[in-house]
PDB file of N, CA, C and O in Angstrom:
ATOM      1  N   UNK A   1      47.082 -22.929 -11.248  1.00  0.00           N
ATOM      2  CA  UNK A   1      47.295 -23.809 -12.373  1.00  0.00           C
ATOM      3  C   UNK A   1      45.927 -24.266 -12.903  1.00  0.00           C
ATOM      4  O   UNK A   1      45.015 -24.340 -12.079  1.00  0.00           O
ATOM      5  N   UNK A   2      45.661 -24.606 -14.291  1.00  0.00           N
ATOM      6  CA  UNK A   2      44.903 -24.643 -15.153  1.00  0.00           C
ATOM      7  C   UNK A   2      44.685 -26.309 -15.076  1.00  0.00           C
ATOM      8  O   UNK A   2      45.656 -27.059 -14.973  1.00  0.00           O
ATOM      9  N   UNK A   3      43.712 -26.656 -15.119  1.00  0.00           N
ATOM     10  CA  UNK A   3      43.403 -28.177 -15.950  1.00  0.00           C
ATOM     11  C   UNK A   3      42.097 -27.962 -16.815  1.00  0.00           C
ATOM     12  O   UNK A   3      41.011 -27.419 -16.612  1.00  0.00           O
ATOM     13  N   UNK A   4      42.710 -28.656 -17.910  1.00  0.00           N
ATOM     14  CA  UNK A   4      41.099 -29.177 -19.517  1.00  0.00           C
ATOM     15  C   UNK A   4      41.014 -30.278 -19.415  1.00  0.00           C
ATOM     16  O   UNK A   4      41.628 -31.184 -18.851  1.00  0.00           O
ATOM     17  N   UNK A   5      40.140 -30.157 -20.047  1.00  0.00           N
ATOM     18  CA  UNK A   5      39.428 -31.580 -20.618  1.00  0.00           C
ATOM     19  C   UNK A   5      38.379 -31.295 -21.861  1.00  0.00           C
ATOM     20  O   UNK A   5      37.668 -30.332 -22.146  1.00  0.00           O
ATOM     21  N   UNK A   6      38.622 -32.629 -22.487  1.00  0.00           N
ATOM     22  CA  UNK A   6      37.808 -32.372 -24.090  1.00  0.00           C
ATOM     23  C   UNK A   6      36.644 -33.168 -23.914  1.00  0.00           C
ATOM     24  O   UNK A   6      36.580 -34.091 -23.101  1.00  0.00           O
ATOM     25  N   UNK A   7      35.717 -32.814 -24.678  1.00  0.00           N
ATOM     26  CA  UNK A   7      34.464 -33.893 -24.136  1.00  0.00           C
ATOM     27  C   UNK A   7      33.634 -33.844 -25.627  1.00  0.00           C
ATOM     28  O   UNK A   7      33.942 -32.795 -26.194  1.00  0.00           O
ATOM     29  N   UNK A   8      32.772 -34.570 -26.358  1.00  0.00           N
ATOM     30  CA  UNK A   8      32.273 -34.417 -27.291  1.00  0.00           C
ATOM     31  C   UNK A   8      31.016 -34.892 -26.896  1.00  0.00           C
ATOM     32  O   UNK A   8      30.564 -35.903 -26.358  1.00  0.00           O
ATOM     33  N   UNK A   9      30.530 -33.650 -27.415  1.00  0.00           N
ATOM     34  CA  UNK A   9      28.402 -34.120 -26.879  1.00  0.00           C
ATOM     35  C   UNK A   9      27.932 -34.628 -28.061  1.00  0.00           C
ATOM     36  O   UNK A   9      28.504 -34.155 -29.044  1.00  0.00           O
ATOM     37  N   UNK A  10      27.150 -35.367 -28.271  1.00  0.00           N
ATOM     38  CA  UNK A  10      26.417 -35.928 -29.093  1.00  0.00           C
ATOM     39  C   UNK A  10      25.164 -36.614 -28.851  1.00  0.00           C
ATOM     40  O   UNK A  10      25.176 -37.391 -27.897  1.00  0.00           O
ATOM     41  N   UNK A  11      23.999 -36.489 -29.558  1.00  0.00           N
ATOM     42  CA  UNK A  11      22.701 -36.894 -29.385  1.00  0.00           C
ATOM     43  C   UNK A  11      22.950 -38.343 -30.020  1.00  0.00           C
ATOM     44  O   UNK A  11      23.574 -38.713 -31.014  1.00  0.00           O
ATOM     45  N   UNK A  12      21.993 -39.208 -28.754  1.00  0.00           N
ATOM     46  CA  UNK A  12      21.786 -40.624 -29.445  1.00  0.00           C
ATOM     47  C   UNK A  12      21.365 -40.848 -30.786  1.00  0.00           C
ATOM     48  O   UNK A  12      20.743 -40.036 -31.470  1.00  0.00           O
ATOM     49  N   UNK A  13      21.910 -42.538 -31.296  1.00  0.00           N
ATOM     50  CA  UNK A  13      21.092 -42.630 -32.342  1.00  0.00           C
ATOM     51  C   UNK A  13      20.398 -42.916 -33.059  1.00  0.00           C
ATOM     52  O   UNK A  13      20.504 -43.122 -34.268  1.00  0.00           O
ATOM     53  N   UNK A  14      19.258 -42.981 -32.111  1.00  0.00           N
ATOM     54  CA  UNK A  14      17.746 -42.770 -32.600  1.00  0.00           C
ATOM     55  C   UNK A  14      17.183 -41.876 -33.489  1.00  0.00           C
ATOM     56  O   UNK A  14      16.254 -42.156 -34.247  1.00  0.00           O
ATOM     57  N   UNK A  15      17.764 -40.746 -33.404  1.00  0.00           N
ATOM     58  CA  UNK A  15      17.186 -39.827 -34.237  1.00  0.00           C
ATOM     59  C   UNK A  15      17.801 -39.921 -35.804  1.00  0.00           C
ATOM     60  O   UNK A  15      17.281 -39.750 -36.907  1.00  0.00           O
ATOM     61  N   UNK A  16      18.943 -40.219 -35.436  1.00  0.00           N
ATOM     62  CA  UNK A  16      19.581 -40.528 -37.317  1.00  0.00           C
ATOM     63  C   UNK A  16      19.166 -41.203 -37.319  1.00  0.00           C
ATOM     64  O   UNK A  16      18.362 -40.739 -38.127  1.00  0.00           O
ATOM     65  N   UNK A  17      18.613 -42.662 -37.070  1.00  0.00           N
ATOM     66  CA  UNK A  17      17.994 -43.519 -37.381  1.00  0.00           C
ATOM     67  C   UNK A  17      16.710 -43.461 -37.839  1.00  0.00           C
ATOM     68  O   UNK A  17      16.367 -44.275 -38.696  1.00  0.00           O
ATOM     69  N   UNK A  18      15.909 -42.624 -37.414  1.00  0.00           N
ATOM     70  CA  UNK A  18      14.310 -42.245 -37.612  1.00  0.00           C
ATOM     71  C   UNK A  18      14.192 -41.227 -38.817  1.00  0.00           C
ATOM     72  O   UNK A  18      13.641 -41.276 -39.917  1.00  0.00           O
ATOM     73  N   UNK A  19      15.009 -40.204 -38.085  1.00  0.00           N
ATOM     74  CA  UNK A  19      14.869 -38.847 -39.478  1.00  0.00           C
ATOM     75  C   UNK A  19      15.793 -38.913 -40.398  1.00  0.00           C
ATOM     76  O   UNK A  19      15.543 -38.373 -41.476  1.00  0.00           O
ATOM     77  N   UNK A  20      17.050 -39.571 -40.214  1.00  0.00           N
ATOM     78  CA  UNK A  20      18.177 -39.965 -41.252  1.00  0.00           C
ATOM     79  C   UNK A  20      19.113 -38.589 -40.977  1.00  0.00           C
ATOM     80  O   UNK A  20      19.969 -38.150 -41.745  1.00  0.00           O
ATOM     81  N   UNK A  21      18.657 -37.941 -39.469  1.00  0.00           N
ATOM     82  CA  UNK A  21      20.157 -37.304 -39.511  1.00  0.00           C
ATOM     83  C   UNK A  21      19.238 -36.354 -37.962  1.00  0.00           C
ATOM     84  O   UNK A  21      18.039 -36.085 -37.875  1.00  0.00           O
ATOM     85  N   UNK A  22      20.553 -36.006 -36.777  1.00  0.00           N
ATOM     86  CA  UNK A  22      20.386 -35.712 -35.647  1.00  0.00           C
ATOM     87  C   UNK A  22      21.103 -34.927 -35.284  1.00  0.00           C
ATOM     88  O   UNK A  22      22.332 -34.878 -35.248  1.00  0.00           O
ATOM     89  N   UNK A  23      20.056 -34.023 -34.889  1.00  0.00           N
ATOM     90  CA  UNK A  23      20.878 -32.489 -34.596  1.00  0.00           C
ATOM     91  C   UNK A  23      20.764 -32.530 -32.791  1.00  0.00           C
ATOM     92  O   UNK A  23      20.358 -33.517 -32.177  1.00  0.00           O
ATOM     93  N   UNK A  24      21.158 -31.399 -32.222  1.00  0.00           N
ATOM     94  CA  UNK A  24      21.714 -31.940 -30.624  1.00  0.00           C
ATOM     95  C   UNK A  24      20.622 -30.828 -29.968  1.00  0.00           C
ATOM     96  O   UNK A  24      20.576 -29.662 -30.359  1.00  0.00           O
ATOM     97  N   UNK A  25      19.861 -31.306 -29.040  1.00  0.00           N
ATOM     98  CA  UNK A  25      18.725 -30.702 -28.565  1.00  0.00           C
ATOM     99  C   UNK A  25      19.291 -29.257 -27.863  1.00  0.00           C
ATOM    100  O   UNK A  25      20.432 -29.389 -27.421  1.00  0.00           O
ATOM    101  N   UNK A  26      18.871 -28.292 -27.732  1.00  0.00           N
ATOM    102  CA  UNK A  26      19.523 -26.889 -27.756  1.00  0.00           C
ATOM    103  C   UNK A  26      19.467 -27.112 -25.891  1.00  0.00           C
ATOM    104  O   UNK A  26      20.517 -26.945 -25.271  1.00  0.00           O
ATOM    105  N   UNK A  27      18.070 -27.521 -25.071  1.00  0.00           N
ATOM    106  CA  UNK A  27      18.102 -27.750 -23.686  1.00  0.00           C
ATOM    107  C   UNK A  27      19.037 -28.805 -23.281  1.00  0.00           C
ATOM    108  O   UNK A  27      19.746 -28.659 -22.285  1.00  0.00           O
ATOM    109  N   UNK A  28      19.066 -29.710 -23.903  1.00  0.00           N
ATOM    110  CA  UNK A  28      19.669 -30.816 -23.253  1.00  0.00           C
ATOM    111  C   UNK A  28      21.624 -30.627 -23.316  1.00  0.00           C
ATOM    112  O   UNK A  28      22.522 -31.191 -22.691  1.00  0.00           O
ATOM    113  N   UNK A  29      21.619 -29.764 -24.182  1.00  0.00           N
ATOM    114  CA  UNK A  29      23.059 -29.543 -24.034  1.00  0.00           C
ATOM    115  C   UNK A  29      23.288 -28.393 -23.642  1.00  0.00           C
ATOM    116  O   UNK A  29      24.456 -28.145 -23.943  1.00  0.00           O
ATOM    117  N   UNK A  30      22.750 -27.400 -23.050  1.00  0.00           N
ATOM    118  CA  UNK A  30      22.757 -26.390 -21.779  1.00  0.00           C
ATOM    119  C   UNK A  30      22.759 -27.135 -20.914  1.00  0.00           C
ATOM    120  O   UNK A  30      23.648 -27.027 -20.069  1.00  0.00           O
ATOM    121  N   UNK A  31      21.491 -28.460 -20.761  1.00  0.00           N
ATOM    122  CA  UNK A  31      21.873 -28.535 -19.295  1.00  0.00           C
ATOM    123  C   UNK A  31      23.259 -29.204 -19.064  1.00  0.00           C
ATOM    124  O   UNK A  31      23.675 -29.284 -17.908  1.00  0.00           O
ATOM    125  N   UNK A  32      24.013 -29.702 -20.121  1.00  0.00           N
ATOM    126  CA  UNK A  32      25.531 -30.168 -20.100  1.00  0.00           C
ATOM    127  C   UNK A  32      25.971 -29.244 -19.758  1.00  0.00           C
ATOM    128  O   UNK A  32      26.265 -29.222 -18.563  1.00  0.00           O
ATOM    129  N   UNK A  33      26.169 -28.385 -20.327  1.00  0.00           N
ATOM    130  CA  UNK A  33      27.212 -27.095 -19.862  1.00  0.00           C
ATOM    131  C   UNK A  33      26.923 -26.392 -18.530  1.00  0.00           C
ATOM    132  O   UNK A  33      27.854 -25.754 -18.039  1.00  0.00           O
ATOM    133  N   UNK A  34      25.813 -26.426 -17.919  1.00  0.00           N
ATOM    134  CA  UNK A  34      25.424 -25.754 -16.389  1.00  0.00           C
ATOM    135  C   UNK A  34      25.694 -27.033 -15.647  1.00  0.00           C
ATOM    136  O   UNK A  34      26.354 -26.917 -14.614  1.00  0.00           O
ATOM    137  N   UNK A  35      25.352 -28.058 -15.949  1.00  0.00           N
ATOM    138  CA  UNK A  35      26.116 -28.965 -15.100  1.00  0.00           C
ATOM    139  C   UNK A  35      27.581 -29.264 -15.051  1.00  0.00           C
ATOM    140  O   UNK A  35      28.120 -29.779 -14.072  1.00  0.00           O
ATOM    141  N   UNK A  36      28.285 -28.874 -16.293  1.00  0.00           N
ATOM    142  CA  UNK A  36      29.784 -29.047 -15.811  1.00  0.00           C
ATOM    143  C   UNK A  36      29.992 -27.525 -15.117  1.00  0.00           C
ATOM    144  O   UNK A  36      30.846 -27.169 -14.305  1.00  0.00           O
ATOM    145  N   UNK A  37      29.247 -27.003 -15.537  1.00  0.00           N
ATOM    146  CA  UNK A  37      29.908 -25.506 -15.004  1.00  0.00           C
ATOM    147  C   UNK A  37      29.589 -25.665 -13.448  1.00  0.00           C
ATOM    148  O   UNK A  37      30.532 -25.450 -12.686  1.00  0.00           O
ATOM    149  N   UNK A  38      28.245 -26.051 -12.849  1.00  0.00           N
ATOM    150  CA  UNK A  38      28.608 -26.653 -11.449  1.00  0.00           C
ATOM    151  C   UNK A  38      29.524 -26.827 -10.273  1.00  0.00           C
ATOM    152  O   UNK A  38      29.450 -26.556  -9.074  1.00  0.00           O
ATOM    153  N   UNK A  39      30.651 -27.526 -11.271  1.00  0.00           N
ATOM    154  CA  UNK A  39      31.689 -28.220 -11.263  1.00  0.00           C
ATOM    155  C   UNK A  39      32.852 -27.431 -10.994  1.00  0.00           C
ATOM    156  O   UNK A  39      33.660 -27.548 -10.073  1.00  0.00           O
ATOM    157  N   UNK A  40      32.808 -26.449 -12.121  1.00  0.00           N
ATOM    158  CA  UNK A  40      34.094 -25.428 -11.726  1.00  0.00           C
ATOM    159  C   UNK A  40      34.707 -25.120 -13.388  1.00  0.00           C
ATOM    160  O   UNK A  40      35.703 -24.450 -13.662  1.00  0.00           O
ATOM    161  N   UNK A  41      33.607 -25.959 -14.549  1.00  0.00           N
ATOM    162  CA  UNK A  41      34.536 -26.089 -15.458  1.00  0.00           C
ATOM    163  C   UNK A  41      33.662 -25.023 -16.302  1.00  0.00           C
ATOM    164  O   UNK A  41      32.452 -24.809 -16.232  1.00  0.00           O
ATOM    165  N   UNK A  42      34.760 -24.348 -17.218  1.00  0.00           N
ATOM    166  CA  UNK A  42      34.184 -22.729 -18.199  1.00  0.00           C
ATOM    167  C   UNK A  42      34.264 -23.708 -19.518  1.00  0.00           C
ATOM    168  O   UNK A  42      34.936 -24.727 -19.673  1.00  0.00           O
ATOM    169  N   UNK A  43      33.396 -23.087 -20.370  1.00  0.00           N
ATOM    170  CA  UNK A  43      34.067 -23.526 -21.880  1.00  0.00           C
ATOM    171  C   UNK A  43      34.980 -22.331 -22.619  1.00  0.00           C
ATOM    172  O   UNK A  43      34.699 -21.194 -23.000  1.00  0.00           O
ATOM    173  N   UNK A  44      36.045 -23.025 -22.636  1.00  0.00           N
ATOM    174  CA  UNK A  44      37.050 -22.872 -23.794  1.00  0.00           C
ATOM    175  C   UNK A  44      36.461 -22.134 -25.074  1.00  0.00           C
ATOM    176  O   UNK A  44      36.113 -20.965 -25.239  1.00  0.00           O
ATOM    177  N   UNK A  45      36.473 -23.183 -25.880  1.00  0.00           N
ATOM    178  CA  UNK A  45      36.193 -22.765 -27.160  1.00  0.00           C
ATOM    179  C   UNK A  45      35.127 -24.066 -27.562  1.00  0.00           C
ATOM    180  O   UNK A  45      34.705 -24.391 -26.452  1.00  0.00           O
ATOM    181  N   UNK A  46      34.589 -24.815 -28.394  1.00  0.00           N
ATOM    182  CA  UNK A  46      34.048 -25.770 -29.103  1.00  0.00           C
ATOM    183  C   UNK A  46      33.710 -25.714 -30.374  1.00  0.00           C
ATOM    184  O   UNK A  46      33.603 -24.587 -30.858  1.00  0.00           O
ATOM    185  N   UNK A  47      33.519 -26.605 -31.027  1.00  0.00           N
ATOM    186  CA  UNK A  47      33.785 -26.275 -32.604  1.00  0.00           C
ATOM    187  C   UNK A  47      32.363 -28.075 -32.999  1.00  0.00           C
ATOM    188  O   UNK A  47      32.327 -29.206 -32.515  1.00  0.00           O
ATOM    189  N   UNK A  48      31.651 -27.479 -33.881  1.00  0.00           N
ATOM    190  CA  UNK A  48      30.290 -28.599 -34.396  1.00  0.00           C
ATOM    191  C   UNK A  48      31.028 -29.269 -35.580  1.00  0.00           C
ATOM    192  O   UNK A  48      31.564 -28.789 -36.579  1.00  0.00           O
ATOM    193  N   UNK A  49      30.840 -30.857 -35.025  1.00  0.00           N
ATOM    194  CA  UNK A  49      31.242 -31.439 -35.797  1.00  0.00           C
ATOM    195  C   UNK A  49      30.111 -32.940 -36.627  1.00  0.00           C
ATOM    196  O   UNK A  49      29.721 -33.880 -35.934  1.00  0.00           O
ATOM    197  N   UNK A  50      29.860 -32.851 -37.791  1.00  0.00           N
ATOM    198  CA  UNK A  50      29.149 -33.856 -38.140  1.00  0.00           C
ATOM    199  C   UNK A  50      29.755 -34.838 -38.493  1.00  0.00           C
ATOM    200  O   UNK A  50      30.822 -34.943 -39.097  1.00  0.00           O
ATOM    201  N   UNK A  51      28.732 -35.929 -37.929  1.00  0.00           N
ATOM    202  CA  UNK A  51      29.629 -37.629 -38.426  1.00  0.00           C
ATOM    203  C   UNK A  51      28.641 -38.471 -39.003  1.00  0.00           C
ATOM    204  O   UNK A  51      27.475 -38.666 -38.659  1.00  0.00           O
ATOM    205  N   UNK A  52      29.272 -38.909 -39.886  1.00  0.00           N
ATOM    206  CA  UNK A  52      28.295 -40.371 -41.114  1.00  0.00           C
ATOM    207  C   UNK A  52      28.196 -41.667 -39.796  1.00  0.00           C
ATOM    208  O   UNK A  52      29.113 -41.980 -39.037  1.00  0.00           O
ATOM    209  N   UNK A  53      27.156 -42.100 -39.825  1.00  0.00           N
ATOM    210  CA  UNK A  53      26.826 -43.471 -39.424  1.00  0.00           C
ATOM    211  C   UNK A  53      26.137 -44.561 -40.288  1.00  0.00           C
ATOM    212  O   UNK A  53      24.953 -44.605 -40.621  1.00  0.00           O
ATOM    213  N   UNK A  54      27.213 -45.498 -40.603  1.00  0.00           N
ATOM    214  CA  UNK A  54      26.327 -46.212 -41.311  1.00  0.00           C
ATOM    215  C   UNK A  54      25.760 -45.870 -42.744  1.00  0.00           C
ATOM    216  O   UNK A  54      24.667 -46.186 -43.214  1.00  0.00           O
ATOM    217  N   UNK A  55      26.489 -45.352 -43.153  1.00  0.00           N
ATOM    218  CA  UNK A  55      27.126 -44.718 -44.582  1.00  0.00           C
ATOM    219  C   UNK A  55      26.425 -43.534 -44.899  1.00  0.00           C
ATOM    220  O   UNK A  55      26.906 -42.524 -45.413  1.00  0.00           O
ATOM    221  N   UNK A  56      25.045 -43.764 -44.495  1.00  0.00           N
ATOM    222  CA  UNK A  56      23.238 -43.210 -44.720  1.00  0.00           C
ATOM    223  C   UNK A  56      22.910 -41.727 -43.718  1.00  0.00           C
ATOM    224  O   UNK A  56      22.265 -40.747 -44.091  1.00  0.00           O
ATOM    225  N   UNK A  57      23.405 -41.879 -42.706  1.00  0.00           N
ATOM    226  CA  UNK A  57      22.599 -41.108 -41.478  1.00  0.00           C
ATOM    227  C   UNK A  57      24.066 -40.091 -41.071  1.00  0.00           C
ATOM    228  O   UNK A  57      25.221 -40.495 -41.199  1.00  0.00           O
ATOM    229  N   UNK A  58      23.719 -38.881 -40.627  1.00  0.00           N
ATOM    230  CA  UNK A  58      24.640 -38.045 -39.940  1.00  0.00           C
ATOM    231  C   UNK A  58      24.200 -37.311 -38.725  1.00  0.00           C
ATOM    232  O   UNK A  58      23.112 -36.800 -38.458  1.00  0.00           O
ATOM    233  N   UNK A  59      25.031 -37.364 -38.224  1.00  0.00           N
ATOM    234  CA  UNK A  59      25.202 -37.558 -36.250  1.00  0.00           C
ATOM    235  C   UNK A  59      25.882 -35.898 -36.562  1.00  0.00           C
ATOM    236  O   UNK A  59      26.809 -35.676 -37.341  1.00  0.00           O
ATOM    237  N   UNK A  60      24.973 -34.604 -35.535  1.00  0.00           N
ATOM    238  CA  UNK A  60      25.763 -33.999 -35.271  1.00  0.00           C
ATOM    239  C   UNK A  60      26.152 -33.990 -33.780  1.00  0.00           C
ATOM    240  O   UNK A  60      25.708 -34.738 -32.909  1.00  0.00           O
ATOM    241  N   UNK A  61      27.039 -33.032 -33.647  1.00  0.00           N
ATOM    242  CA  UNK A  61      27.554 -33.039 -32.018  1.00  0.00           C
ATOM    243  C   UNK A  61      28.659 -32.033 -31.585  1.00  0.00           C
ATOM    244  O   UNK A  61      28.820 -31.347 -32.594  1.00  0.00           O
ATOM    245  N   UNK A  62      29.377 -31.646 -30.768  1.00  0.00           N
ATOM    246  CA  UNK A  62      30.060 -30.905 -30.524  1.00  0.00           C
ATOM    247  C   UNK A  62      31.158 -30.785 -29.593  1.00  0.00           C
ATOM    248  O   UNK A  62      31.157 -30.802 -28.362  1.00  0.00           O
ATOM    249  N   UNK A  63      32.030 -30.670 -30.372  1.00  0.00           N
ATOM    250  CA  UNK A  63      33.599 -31.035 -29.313  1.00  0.00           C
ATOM    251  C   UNK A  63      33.421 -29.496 -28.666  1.00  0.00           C
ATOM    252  O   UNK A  63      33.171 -28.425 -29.219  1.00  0.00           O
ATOM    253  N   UNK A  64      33.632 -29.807 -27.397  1.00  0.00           N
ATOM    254  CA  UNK A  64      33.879 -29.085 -26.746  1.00  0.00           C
ATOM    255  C   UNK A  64      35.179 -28.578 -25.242  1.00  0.00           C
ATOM    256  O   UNK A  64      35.150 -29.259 -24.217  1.00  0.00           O
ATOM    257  N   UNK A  65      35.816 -27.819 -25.314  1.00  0.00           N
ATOM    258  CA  UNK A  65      37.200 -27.311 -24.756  1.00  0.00           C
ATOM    259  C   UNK A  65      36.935 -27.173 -23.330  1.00  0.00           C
ATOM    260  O   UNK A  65      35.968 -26.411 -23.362  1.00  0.00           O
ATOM    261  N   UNK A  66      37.168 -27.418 -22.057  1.00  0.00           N
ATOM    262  CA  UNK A  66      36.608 -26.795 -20.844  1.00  0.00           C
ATOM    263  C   UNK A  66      37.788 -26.762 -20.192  1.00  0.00           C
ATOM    264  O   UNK A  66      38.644 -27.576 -20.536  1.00  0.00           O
ATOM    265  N   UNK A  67      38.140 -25.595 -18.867  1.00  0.00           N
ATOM    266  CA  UNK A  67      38.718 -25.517 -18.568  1.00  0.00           C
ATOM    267  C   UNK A  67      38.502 -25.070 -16.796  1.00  0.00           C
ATOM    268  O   UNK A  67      37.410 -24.659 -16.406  1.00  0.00           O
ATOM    269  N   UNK A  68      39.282 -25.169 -16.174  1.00  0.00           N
ATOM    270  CA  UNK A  68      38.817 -24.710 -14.792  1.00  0.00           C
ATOM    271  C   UNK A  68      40.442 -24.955 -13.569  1.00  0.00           C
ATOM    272  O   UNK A  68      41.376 -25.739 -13.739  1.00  0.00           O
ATOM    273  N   UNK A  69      40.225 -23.941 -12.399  1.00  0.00           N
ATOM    274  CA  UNK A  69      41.301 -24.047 -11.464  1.00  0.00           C
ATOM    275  C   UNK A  69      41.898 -25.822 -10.944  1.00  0.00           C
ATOM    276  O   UNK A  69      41.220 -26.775 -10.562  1.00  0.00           O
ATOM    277  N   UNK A  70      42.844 -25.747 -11.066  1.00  0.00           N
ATOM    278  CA  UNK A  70      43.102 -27.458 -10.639  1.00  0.00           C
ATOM    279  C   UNK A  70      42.792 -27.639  -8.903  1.00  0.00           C
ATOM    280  O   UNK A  70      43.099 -26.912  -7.959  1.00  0.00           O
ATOM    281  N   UNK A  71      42.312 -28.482  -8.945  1.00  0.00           N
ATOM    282  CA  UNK A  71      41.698 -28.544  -7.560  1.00  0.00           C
ATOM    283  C   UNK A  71      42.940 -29.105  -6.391  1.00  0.00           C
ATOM    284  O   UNK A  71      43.568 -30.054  -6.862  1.00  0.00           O
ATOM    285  N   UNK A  72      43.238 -28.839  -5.470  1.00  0.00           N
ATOM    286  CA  UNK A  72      44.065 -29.929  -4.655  1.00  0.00           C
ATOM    287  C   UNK A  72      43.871 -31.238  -4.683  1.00  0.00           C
ATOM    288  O   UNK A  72      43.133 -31.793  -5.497  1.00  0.00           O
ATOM    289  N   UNK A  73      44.469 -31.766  -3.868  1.00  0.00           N
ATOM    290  CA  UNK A  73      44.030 -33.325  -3.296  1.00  0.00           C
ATOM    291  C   UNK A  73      43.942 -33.388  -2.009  1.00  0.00           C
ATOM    292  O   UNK A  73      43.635 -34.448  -1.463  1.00  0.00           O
TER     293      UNK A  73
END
């Protein structure tokens, strides 16, 4: 049996704040994904999604799908 989970990465926001818009560091969200993968968890699928902050600044980030064997208890 299967268990997911949804998780959305996103870079702090400092950087929309400074440059007026924040894109998601290419290392720092590998090392997300090798650290859940660690874990036991694959990615699914994920899909980039941008968001307004503060009417001015846009936040990107990325929903992402993971999936992995359900563990006992």
């Amino acid at each position: 049996m299967l268990e997911y989970k949804a998780v959305i990465y996103q870079e702090g926001m400092l950087g929309s704040l400074l440059l007026g818009q924040s894109k998601v560091n290419p290392v720092r969200f590998s090392e997300f994904l090798n650290e859940n993968a660690l874990d036991g968890w694959e990615v699914v699928t994920m899909e980039k999604d941008i968001r307004r902050m503060l009417l001015l600044f846009k936040r990107e980030g990325y929903v992402v799908i993971l999936k992995r064997e359900k563990r006992l208890s």
